[in-house]
N, C-alpha and C positions, 0 to 999 in steps of 0.2 A: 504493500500500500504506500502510496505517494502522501507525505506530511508536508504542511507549509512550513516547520521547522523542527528540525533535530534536536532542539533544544528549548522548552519554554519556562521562564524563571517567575513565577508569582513572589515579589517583594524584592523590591532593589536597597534592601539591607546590604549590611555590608557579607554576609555569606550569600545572598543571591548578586548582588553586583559580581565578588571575585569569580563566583561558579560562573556567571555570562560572559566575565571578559577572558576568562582563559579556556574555555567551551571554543569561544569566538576565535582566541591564539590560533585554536588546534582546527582550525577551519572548518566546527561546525557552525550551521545554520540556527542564530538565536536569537529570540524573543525574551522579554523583561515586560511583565505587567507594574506598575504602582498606582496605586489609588491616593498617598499621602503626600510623602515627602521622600524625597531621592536622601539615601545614605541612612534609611532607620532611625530604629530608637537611640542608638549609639551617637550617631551625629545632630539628633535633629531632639531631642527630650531625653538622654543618654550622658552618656560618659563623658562627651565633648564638652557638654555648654555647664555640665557639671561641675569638670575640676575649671573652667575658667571662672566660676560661684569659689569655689576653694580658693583660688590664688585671691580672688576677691576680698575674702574674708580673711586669711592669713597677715594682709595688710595690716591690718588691726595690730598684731604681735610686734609686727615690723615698725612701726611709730612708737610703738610702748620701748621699744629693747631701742631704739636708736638715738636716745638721749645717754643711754650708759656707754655710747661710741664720741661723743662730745658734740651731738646733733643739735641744733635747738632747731625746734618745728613749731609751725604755728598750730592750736589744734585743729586735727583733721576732722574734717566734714565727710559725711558718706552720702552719695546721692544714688539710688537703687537703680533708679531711672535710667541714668546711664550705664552703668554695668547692663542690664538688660538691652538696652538700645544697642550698645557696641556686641554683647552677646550675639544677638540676633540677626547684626549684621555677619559675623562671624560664621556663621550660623548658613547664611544666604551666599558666602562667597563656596562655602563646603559642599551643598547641595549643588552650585554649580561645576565645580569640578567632578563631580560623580556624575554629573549627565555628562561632562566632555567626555571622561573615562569610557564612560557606554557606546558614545557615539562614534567615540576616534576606536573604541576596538572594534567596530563591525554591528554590534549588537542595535537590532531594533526596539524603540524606549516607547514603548503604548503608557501613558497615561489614563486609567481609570481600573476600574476593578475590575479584579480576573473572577470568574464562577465555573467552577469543574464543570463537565456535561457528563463527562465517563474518562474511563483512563486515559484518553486520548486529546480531548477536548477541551477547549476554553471556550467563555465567551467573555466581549467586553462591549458593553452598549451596543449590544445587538448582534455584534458582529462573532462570527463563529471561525476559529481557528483551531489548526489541527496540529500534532506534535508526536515527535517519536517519543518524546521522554519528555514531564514534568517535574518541574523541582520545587517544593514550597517550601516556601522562607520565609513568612509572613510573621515570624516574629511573635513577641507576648504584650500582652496587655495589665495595667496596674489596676486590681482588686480594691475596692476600697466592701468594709463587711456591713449584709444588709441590718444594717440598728436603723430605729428612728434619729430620723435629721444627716441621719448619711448625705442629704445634697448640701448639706451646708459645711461638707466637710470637702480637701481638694487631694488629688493623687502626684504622682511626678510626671505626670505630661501636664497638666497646670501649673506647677509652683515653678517652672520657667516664665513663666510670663505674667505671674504677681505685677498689677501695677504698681505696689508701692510695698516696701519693706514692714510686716508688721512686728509691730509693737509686742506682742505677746504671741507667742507660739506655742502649740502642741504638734509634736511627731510621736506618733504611735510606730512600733515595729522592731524590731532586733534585727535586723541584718544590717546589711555594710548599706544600702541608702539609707535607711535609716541613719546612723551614727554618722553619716556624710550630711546629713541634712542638718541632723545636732548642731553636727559643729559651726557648716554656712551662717546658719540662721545666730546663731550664741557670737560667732565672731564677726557677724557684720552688726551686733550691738541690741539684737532682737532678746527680751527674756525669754530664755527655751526650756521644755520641759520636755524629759522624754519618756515615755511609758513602753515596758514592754509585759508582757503575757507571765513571760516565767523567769527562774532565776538570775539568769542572765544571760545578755544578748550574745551577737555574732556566735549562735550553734555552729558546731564544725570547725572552726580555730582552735588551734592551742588555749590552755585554760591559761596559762600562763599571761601570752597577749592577753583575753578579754578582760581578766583583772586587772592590769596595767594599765588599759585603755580606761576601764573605767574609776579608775583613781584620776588619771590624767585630765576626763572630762569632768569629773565633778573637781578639779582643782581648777577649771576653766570657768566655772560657774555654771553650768549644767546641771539643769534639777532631773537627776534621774529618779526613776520609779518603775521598780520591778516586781510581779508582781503583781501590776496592775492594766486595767484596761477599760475602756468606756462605753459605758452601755448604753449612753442616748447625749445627743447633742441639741441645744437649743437654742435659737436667736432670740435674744434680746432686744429691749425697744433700740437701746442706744447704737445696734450692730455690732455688740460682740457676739462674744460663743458662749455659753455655757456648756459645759462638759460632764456630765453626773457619771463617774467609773462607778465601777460595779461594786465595791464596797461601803457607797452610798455618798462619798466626798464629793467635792465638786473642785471646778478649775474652771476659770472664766481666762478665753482668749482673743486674740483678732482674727487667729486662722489656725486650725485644725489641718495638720497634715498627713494623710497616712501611707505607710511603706511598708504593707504586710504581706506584702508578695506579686505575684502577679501571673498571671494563665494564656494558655498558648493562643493566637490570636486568628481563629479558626470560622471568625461569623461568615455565613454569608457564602464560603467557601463552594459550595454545594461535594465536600465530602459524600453524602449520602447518597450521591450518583455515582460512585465508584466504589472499587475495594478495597481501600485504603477504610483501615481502623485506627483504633483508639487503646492506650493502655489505660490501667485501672485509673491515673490521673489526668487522664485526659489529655494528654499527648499523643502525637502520632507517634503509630509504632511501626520501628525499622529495624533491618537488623544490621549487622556491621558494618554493609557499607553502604547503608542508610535508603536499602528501598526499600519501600512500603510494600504493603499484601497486595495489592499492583504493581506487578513487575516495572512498569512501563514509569512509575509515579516514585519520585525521592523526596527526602524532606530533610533539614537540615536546622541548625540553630535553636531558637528559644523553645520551636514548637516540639521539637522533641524531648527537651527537658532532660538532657544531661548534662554538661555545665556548660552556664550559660553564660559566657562571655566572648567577648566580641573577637578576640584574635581565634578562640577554638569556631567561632562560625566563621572566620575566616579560610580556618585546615577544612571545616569539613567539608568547604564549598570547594575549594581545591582537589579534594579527595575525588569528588563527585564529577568535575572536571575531567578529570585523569582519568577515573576509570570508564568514564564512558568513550574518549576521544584522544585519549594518548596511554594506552593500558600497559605501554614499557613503561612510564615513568610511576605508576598508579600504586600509592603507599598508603595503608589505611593511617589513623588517626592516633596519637598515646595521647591518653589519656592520664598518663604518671606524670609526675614531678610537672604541673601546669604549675607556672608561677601565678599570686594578682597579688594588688593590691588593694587596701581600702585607705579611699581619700579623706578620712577623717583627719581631725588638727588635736593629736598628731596622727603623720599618716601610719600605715599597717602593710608592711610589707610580707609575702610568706610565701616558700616553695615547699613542696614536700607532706611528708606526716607530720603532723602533731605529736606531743608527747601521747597522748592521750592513745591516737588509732595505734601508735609505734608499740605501744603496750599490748595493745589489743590483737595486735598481729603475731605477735609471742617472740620480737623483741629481744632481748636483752639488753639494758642502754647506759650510759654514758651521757648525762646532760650537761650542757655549760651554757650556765647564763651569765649575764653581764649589765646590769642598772648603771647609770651615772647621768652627770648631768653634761648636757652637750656646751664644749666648750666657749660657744655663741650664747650662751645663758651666764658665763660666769661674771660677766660686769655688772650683773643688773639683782636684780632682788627674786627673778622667777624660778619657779622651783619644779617645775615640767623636768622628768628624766627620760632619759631613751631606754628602752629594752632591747638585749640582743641575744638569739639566745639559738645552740644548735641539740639536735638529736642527732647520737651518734649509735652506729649498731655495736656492743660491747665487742660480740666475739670475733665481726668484721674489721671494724673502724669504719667503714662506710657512716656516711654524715646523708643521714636520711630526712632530715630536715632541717628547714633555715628560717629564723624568725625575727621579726625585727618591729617596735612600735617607735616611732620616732621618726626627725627630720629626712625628706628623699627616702623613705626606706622604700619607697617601690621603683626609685632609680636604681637604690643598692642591690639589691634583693633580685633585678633582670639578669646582674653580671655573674650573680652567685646560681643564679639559676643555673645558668650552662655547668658550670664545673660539676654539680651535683646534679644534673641530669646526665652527665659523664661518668658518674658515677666516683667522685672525689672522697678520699678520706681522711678523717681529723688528722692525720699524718703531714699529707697534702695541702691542709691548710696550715699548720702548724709551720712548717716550708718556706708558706709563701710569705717573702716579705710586703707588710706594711706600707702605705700610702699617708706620711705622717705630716702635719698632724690632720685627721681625719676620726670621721666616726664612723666610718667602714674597716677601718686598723683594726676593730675591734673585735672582728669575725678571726683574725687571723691571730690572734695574741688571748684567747683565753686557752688556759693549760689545766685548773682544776676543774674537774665536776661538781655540780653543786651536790650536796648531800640529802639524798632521799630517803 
């Protein structure tokens, strides 16, 4: 059967952008549907306009600490307004370069939204297109949970375009946007409060990091609150919020944010015309190298829900690339030793196992941790320290993981990646000389274990 293209990509994310332009390399025939914004959640309500809200808010530290350097500053004013405005243009030059990328590799860029017919089919405003292979990449969506007054509450594809910095914040949620949002909101001068469900947040990190981090944020002024979580939201004549948590308390804001996860973003799709399924959460389900219960039909990134970050839907989009259209070069995906980081203040850098999984794995270890205060702090009166901290296998020496809360540590924590996904050990770093004075030296110069 004769297709109008070998290749059709539903969501010009950044794993369905890579999957078209290197499909395109290999001189297949391809199409890219979007309905939103060219370059995803990542560029467009993601990761991007994110950390430039962090460097934003970092400022704050950087006028506080730059009188202990013999600065005199007038005081600084913060205007929201423009951080967003300059955001957004930022924002507008990025989305253009993803449609050059599309156009200059070959790929044709439909504009509006794709609807399965069968495994073979699209449609988009009527128009009916045919395809050797589909690839969905349509990415996830932020859940906010159904309580009364839920609309007067906003998610992270709105709190980029707040017209105005508020005054009093609530962020609900434990993971890493959450504690990113903490910190934005607390260090551009907002009172932040964060709540989360259970003992404490960032599940799946080292315990080590999350206690650290949260001493760090409640030394920032962060009113954390664990344990806790809000059963109904109310407006006020005056336009606040009131907030009644479930153990009866209450908490009056100007905006309620919540960051409690988010689901594969699957509306509309017309799945139910094909055979492509769902696992128990609601994800498409693939197998290795990501095609679905229709052969014909891939899926990749958030909707599949295994982790979810933007350089791994970058691999899989490559993956998928290759093995349909260049199968010499065609390597599935590891999944080990993924570096990320969290852009909280301070940041959270980590490769690897946790003490914790390192344990659980049956292990035997050798830990070295390391606290201080970073030498860019010692002028001034703040008392923020860094953690640094490795898991080493005893019987091996293998250095199975790498941990870091503190200044750059997701700059530090890239370089360290390679070596220990090289498979390095505390031998190998103990070796390598020093970068002084620095606070990466310090990965390379601890000698005892802490004692457990």
């Amino acid at each position: 059967m004769s297709y109008d293209f070998d290749l059709f990509v539903i969501g010009a994310g950044s794993g369905g952008v890579r999957a078209a332009r290197f499909a395109a390399g290999y001189g297949a025939r391809v199409a890219v549907a979007e309905s939103r914004y060219l370059g995803g959640t990542c560029v467009n309500v993601g990761c991007v306009p994110k950390k430039l809200l962090v460097y934003g808010a970092h400022f704050s530290e950087e006028f506080e600490q730059a009188g202990n350097f013999g600065w005199t500053l007038e005081p600084a004013k913060f205007d929201w307004p423009t951080l967003i405005r300059n955001k957004n243009r930022e924002i507008t030059r990025l989305n253009g370069i993803y449609r050059n990328l599309l156009i200059n590799s070959g790929v044709t860029l439909l504009e509006g939204h794709a609807k399965m017919l069968d495994d073979h089919t699209v449609e988009i405003d009527g128009t009916r297109i045919t395809a050797a292979n589909i690839l969905i990449a349509t990415g996830g969506w932020p859940v906010i949970p159904d309580i009364p007054g839920r609309e007067h509450a906003i998610g992270s594809n709105e709190v980029f375009f707040l017209e105005q910095l508020p005054k009093r914040v609530i962020v609900v949620g434990g993971g890493y946007i959450a504690v990113e949002f903490a910190s934005i909101f607390n260090g551009l001068g907002a009172q932040t409060t964060q709540l989360y469900r259970s003992e404490l947040f960032l599940r799946g990190f080292d315990g080590a990091v999350r206690e650290h981090l949260k001493d760090e944020l409640l030394k920032s002024g962060i009113d954390l609150r664990f344990n806790s979580d809000i059963s109904r939201i109310d407006k006020q004549a005056d336009g606040s919020l009131l907030a009644t948590l479930k153990d009866g308390s209450t908490l009056v804001a100007d905006c309620v944010f919540y960051a409690t996860g988010r689901r594969p973003m699957l509306d509309n799709l017309g799945l139910e015309n094909t055979s492509v399924t769902l696992d128990s959460r609601g994800h498409i389900k693939v197998d290795e190298h990501y095609r679905t219960e229709a052969k014909s039909v891939f899926a990749i990134g958030d909707v599949i829900g295994r982790v979810q970050l933007t350089p791994v839907a970058l691999a899989e989009g490559m993956a998928v690339a290759r093995q349909l259209f260049k199968a010499d070069e065609y390597r599935g995906v590891d999944y080990q030793m993924i570096p990320t980081a969290v852009f909280s203040l301070p940041n959270i850098g980590t490769v690897g196992m946790s003490e914790e999984q390192a344990r659980e794995a049956g292990h035997t270890l050798k830990v070295y941790e390391s606290r201080f205060r970073p030498m860019k702090l010692t002028l001034g009166e703040s008392q923020e320290r860094t953690l640094m901290k490795l898991v080493v296998d005893a019987e091996t020496d293998r250095v199975l993981g790498c941990h870091m809360v503190g200044p750059d540590a997701g700059e530090i924590i890239q370089g360290l990646a390679v070596a220990i996904k090289a498979g390095a050990t505390k031998a190998i770093f103990d070796d390598t000389i020093g970068v002084h004075p620095t606070a990466a030296e310090e990965f390379v110069t601890m000698r005892t274990p802490v004692d457990r």
